[in-house]
Backbone as a ProteinNet text record, in pm:
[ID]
protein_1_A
[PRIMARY]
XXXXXXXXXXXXXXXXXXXXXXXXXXXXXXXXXXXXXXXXXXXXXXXXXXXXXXXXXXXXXXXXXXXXXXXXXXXXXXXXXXXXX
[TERTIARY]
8479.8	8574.8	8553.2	8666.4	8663.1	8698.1	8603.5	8687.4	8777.7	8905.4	8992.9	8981.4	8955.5	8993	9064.4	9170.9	9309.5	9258.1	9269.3	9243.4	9381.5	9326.3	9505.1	9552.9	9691.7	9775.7	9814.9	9745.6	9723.6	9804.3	9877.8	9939.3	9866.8	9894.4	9847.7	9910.4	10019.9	10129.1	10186.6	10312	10345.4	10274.3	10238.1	10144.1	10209.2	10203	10192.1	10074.2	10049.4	9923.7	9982.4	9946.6	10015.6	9894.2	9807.9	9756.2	9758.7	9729.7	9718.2	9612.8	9617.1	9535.1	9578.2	9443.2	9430.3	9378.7	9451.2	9359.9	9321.1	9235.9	9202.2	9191.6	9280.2	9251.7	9156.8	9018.5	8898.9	8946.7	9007.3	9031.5	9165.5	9211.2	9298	9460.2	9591.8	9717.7	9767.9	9834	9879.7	10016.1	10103.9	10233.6	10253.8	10318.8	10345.3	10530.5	10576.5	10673.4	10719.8	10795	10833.2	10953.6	10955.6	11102.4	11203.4	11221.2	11344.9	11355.4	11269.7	11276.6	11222.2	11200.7	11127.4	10963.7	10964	10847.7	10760.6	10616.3	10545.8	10470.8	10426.5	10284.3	10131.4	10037.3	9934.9	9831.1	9757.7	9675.8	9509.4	9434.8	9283.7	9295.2	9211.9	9216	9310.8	9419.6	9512.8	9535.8	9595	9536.2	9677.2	9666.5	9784.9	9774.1	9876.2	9864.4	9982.7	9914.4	9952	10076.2	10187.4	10272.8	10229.6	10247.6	10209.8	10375.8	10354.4	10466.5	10551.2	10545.1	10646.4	10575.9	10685.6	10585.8	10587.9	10504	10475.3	10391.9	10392.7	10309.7	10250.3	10113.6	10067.2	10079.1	10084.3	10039.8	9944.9	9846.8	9787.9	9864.5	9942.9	10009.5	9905.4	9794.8	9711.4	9621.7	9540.5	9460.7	9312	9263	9157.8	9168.6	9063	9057.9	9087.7	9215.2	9212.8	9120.7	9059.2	8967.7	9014	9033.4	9057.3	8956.9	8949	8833.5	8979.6	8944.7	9057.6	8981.6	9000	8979.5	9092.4	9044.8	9177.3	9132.9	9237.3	9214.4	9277.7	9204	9232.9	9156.1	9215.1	9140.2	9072.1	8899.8	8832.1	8912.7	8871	8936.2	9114.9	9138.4	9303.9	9326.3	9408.7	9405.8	9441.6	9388	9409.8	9529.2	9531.7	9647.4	9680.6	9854.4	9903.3	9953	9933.9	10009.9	10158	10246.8	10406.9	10350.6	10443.3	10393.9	10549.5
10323.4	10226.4	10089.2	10028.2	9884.3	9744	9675.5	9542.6	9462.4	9477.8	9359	9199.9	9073.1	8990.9	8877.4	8853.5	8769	8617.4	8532.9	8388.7	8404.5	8287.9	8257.4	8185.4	8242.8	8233.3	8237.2	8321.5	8303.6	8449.4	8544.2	8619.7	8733.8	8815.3	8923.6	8928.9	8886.8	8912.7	8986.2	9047	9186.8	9279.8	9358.6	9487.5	9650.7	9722.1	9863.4	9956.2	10079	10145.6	10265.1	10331.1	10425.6	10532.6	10535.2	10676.6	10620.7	10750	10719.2	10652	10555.4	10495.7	10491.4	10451.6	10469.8	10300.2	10289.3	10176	10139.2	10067.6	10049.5	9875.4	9832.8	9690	9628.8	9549	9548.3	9386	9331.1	9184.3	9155.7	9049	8971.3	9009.9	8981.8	9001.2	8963.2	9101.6	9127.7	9163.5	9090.7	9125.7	9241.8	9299.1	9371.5	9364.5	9325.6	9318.9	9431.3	9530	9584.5	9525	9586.1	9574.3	9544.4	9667.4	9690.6	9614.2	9502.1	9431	9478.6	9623.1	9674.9	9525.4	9557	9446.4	9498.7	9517.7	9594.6	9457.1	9471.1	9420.9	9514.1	9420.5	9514.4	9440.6	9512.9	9397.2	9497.5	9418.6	9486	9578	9708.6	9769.8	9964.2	9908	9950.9	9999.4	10141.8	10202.3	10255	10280.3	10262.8	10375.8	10436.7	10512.5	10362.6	10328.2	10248.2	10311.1	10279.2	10316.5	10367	10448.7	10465.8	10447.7	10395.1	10370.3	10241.3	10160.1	10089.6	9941.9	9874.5	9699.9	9658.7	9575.6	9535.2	9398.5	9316.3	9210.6	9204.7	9135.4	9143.8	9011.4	8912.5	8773.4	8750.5	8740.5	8665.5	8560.3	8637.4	8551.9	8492.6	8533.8	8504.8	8369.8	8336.9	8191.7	8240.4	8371.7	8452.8	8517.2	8533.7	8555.5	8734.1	8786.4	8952	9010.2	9131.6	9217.1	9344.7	9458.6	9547.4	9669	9754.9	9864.3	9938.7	9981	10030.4	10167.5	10264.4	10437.1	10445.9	10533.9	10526.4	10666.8	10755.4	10922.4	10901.5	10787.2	10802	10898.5	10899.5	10987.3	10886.7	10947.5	10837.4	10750.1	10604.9	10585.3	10523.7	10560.1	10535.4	10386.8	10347.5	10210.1	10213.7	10153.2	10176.3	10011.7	9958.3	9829.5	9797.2	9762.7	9710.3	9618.5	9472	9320	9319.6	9286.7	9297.8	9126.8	9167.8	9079.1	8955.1
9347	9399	9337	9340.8	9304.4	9398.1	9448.8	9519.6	9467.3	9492.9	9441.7	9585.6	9512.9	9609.6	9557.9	9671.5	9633.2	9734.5	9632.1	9767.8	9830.6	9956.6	9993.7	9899.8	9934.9	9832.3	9696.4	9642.4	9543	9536.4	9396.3	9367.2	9252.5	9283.7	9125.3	9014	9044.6	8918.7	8881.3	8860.9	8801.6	8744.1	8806.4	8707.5	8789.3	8687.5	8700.9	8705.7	8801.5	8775.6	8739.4	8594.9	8529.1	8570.9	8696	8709.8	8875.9	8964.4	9159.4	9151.5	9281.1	9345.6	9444.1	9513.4	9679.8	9711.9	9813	9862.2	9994.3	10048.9	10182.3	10224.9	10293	10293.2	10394.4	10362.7	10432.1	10480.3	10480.8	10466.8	10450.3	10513.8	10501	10529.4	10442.8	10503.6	10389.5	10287.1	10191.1	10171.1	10091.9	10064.9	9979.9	9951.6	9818.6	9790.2	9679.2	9653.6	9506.9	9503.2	9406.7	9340.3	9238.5	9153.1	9238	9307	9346.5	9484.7	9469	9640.2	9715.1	9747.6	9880.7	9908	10017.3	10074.9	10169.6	10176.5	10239.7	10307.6	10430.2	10455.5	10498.4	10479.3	10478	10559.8	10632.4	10699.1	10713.5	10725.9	10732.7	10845.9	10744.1	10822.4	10763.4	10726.9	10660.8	10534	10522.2	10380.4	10284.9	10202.1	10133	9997.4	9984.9	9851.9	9739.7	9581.9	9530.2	9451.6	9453.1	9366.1	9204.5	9179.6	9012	8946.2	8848	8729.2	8805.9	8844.9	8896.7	8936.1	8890.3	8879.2	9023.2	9066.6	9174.5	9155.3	9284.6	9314.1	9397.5	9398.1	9577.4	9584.9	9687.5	9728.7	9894.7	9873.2	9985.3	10107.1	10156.7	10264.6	10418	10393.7	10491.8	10500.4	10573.2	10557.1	10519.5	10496.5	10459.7	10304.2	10236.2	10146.5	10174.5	10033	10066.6	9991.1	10067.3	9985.3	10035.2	9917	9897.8	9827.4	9898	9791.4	9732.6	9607.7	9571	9452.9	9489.5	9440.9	9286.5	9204.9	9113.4	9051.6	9072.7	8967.5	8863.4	8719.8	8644.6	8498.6	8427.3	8336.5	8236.5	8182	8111.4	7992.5	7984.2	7852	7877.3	8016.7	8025.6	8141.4	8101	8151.3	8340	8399.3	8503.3	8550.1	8520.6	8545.8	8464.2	8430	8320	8334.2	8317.6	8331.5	8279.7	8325.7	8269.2	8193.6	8051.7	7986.6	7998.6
[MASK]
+++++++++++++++++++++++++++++++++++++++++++++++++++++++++++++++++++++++++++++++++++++

């Protein structure tokens, strides 16, 4: 697993995960915004399968820093996040 942590307010930026991930949110109160507008919230505690192939954002809408453990079945060698450039 990997910890991701988002300050408040602060954003991830457009990225895609071109293999599954899993995630579990240990901290804080997370947006997620896709392409297509859909809008999720996420709050500690709360677990999530990550979209694969499809751009997304997270933003820290909370006054706590977010932390996330985040699992990924990717294959060796293959990129696990891709930044929209």
């Amino acid at each position: 697993g990997q910890i991701v942590e988002i300050a408040p307010g602060a954003e991830t930026g457009w990225h895609l995960h071109p293999v599954p991930s899993f995630a579990l949110m240990l901290e804080g109160t997370l947006e997620v915004i896709q392409e297509n507008g859909q809008v999720k919230h996420l709050e500690k505690g709360d677990s999530l399968a990550e979209v694969v192939g499809v751009w997304h954002t997270g933003r820290n809408v909370g006054k706590v820093p977010v932390r996330i453990v985040v699992f990924y079945a990717g294959a060796v060698g293959q990129p696990l996040s891709i930044t929209k450039q």
